[in-house]
C-alpha positions in Angstrom: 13.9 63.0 -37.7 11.3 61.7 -35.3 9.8 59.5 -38.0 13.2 57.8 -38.6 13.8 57.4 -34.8 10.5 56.1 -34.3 11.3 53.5 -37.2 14.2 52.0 -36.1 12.9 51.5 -32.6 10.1 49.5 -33.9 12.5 47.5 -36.4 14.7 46.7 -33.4 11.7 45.6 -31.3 10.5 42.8 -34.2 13.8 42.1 -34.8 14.4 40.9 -30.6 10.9 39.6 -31.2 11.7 37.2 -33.2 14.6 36.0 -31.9 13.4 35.1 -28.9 10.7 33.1 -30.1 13.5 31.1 -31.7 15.3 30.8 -28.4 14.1 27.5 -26.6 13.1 27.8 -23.2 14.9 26.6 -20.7 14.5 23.6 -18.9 13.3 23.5 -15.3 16.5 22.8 -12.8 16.3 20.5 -9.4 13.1 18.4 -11.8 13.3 14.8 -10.8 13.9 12.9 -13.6 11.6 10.6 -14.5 11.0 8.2 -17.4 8.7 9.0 -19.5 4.8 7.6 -19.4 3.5 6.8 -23.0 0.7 9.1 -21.7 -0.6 9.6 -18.4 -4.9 10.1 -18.4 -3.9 12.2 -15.5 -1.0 14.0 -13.7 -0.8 12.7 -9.9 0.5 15.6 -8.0 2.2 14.6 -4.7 3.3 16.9 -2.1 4.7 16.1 1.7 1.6 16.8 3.9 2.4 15.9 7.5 5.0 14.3 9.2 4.7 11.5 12.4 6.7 10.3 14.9 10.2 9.5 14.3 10.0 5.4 15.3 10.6 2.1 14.2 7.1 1.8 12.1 7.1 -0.9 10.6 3.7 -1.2 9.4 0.8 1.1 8.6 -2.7 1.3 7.7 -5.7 3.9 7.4 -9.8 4.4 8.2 -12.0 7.0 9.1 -12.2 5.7 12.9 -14.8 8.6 13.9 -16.6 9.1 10.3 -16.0 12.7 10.3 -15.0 12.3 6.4 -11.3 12.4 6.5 -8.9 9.5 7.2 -7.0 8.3 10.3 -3.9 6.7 10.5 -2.9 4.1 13.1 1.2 3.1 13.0 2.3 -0.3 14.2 5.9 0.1 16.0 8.3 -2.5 16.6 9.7 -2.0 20.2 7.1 0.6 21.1 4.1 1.9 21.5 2.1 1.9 17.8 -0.2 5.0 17.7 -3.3 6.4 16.4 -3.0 9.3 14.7 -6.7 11.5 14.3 -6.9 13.9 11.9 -7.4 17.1 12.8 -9.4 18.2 9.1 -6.4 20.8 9.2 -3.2 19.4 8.0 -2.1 18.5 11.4 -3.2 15.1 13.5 -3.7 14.2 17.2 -1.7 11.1 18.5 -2.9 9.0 20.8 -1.1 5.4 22.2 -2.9 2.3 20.9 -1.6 1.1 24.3 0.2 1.3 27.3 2.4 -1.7 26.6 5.1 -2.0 23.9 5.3 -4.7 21.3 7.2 -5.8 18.6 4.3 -5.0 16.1 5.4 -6.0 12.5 1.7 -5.4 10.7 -1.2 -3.6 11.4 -4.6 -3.8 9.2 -8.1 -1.9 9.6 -11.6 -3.9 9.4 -14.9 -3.8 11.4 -14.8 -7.0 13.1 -17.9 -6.7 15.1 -20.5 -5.0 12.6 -20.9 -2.2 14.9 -20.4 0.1 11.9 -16.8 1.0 13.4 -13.5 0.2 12.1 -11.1 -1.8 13.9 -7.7 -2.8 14.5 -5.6 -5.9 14.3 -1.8 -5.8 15.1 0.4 -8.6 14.3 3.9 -8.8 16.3 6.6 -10.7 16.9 6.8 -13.4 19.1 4.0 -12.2 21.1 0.4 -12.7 21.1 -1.5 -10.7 18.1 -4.1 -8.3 19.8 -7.7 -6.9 18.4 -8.6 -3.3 19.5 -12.0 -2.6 19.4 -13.6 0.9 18.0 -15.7 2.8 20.5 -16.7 5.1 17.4 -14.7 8.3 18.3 -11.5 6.5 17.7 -11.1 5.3 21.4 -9.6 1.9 21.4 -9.6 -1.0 24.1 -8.0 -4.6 23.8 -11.1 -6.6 22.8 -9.1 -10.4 22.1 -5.9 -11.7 22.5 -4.7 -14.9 20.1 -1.7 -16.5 19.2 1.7 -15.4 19.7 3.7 -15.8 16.9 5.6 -14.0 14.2 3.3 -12.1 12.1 4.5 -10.2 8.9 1.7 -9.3 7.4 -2.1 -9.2 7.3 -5.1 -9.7 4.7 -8.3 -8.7 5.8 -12.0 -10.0 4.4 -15.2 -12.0 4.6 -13.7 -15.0 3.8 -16.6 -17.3 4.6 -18.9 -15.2 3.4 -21.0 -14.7 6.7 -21.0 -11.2 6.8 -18.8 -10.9 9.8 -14.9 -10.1 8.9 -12.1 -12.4 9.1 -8.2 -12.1 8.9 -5.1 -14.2 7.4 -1.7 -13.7 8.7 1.4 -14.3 6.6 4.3 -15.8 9.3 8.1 -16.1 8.9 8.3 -20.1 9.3 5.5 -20.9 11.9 2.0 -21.7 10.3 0.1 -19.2 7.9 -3.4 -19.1 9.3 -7.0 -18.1 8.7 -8.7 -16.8 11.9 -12.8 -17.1 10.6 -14.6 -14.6 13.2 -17.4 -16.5 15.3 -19.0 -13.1 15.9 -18.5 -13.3 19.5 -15.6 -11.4 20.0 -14.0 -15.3 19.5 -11.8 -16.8 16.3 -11.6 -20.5 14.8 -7.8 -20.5 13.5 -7.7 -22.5 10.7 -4.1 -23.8 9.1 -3.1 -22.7 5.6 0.3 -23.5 5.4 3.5 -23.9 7.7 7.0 -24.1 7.7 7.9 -21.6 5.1 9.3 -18.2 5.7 6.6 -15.8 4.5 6.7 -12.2 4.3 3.4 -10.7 3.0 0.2 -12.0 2.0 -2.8 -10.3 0.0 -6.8 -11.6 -0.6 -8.3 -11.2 -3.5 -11.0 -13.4 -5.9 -8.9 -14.2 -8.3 -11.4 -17.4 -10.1 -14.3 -15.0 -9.8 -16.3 -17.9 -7.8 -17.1 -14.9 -5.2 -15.1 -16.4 -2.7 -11.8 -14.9 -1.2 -8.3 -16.4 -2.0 -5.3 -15.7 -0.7 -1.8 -15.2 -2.0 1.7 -15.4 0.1 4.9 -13.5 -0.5 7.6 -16.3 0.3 11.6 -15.4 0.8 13.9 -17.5 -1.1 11.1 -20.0 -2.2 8.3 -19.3 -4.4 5.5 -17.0 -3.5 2.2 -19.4 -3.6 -1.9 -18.5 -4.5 -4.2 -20.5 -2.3 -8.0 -20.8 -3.4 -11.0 -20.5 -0.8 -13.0 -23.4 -1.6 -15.4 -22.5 1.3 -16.3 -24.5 4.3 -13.1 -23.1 5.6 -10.6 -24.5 3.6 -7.9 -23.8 1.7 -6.0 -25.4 -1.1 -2.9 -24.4 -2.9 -3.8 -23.8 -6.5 0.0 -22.3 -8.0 3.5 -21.5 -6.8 4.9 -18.2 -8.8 8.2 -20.2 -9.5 11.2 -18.1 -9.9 10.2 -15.4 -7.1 13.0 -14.9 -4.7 13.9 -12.3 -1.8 10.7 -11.6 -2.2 9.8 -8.9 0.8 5.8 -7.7 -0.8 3.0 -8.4 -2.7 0.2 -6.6 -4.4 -3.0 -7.7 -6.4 -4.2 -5.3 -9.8 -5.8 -6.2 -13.1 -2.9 -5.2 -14.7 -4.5 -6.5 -18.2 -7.9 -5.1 -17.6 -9.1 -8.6 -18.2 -11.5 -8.6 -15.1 -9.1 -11.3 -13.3 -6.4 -10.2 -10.4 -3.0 -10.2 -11.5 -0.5 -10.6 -9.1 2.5 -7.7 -8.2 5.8 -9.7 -6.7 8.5 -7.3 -4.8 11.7 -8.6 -4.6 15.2 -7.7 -2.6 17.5 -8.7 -4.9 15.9 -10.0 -8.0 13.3 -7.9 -10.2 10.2 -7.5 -9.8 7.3 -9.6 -11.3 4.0 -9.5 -12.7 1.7 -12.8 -13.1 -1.1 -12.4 -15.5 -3.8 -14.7 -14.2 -5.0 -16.7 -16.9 -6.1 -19.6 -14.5 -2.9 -20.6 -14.2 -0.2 -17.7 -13.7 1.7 -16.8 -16.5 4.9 -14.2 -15.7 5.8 -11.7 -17.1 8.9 -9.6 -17.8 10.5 -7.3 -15.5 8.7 -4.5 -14.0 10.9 -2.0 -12.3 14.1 -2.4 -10.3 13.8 -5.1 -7.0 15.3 -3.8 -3.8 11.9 -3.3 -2.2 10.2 -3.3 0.6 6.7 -2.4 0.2 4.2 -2.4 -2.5 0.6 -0.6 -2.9 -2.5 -0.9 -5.2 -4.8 1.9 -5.5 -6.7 4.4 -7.8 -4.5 7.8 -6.8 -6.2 9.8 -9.8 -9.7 8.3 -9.8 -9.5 6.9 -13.6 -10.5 3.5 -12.3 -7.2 1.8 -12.8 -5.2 1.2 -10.1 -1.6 2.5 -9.8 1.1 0.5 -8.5 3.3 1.9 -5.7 6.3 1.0 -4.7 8.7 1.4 -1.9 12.1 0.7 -2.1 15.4 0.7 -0.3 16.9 3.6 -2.4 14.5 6.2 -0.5 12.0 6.9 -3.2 8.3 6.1 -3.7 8.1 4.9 -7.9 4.7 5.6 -9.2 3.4 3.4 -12.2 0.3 4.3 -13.7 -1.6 2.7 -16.5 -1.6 4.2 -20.1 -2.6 2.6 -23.2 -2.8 -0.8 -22.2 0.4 -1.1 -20.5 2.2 0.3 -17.2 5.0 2.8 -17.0 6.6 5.0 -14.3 4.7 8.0 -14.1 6.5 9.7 -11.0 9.4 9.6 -9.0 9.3 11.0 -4.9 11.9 11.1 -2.4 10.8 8.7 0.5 13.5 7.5 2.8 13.7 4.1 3.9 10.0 2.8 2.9 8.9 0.0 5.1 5.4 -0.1 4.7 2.8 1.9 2.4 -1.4 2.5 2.6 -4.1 4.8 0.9 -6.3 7.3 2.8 -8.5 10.5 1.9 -6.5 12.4 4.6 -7.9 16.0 3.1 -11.5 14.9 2.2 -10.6 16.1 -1.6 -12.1 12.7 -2.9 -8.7 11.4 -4.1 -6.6 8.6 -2.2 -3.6 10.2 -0.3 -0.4 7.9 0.7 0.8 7.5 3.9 4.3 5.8 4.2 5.6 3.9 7.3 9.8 4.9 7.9 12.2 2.6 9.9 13.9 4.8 12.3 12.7 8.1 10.6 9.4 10.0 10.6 6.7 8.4 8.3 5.0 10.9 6.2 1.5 11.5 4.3 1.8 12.5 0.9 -1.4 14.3 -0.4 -2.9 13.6 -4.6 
């Protein structure tokens, strides 16, 4: 009688076995849903990390100010105080005002203007002068020049003449897009690129390989325009990206892996655009949705090809990464209202972190 017993326990036990081996598992709930990436050489993994001031932050940008190995954030705030925020190597930061005065900053960029080894910082704002804080090496910062007031929406930082000393371009909305070449004196030689147009973002990059440093402006309404750096500090326009409009950023990736700069265009209303640099600029179809605001380049995964970020006005970061040859949308993250996006190492694991710059809500640091 045990024998029998015994039997039919063990029949019943295949028997629930295999059905639920047939029985598909089911699928995650609350998953964002995504589409799906022909194949991704690696999953980037993003999870909310710290959160700053609620402000009106229109701009940000990153740097290890005191080289202790993890990256700082500065904030540029528009009627306010912008802010340095040092990381703490914890998961929390220390803030500290840039100034005492309150600006309408619009941009803010990172570069070590006076080859002290020490990154500084240049804010752009509007209608008032833009302003160079100078790096004491703890992340202490003092007004070292004022220039120009203006209205500054973005900045491009580089060598553009080539003399080791680091220079800055300033995209403006309808007064004149500029140059400022660094006479390493703590002085600046302005130098006109354009004027007149109403510009919202600009980007340098080499894109005729001559090893100088071009330029290319995000226009609103009008096409977006690539100007070459034909040295002796000048400028020419080389191409206007016709049938860019509302167009609020731009980015720069070698989105064919051809060893040229392509060029990412963020629009408002209309889609955005990719121009293949074959010289001339050739565009492409549609990549993504428009209603943006902000666009990043950078390596998140540390396979050597840069993803594309963007920032958009329906509170989410897209993520597109690059899989067999071609872009597609990797990952999908709840944002807010983006206004402004940069890359930073913020906990020293090697891999570039996000931080994201909120109108009128706290800007967060998303950690890869």
């Amino acid at each position: 009688m045990k024998k029998e017993v015994l039997l039919i326990i063990l029949l019943f036990s295949l028997i629930s076995c295999q059905r639920a081996a047939e029985t598909p598992k089911e699928t995650a709930q609350n998953q964002p849903v995504l589409e799906s990436p022909k194949t991704a050489s690696l999953e980037i993994e993003l999870s909310q990390f710290f959160e700053l001031e609620k402000e009106h932050t229109y701009s940000i940008a990153s740097s290890d100010f005191n080289k202790d190995g993890f990256d700082d954030v500065v904030t540029g705030v528009f009627n306010g105080q912008s802010k340095v925020f040092m990381n703490n190597k914890n998961g929390t930061f220390t803030k500290t005002p840039l100034s005492l005065n309150k600006y309408n900053t619009q941009a803010v960029s990172v570069i070590d203007f006076d080859n002290d080894g020490n990154d500084d910082i240049v804010i752009g704002n509007n209608n008032q002068p833009i302003i160079i804080f100078k790096n004491d090496g703890m992340g202490v910062f003092s007004v070292n020049a004022e220039l120009d007031k203006t209205i500054v929406e973005d900045i491009a930082v580089d060598d553009f003449d080539l003399d080791g000393f680091d220079d800055f371009a300033i995209a403006t909305d309808f007064k004149e897009n500029c140059v400022y070449f660094n006479n390493r004196d703590g002085t600046f030689e302005k130098i006109v690129v354009s004027k007149g147009i109403p510009s919202t973002s600009i980007q340098a990059a080499d894109f005729n390989n001559d090893g100088k440093i071009d330029l290319v402006i995000g226009v609103n309404r009008r096409p977006s325009e690539v100007y070459l750096n034909e040295g002796a500090r000048n400028f020419v326009l080389h191409a206007q990206l016709d049938g860019t409009q509302n167009t609020k950023a731009v980015a720069v990736v070698d989105y064919d892996d051809d060893g040229k700069e392509d060029i990412v265009i963020g629009n408002n209303k209309n889609a955005n655009k990719i121009y293949l640099n074959k010289d001339t600029f050739t565009e492409q179809p549609a990549f993504g949705d428009g209603n943006i605001y902000a666009l990043l380049s950078a390596d998140l995964d540390n396979n050597g090809f840069n993803e594309i970020v963007v920032g958009d006005y329906e509170h989410s970061l897209r993520i597109y990464s690059k899989s067999n040859g071609d872009y597609s949308l990797l990952k999908t993250v709840p944002a807010g209202y983006v206004h402004d996006l940069a890359a930073g190492d913020f906990d020293g694991n090697g891999q570039l972190d996000i931080a994201v710059a909120r109108d009128n809500e706290n800007s967060i640091i998303y950690l890869s």
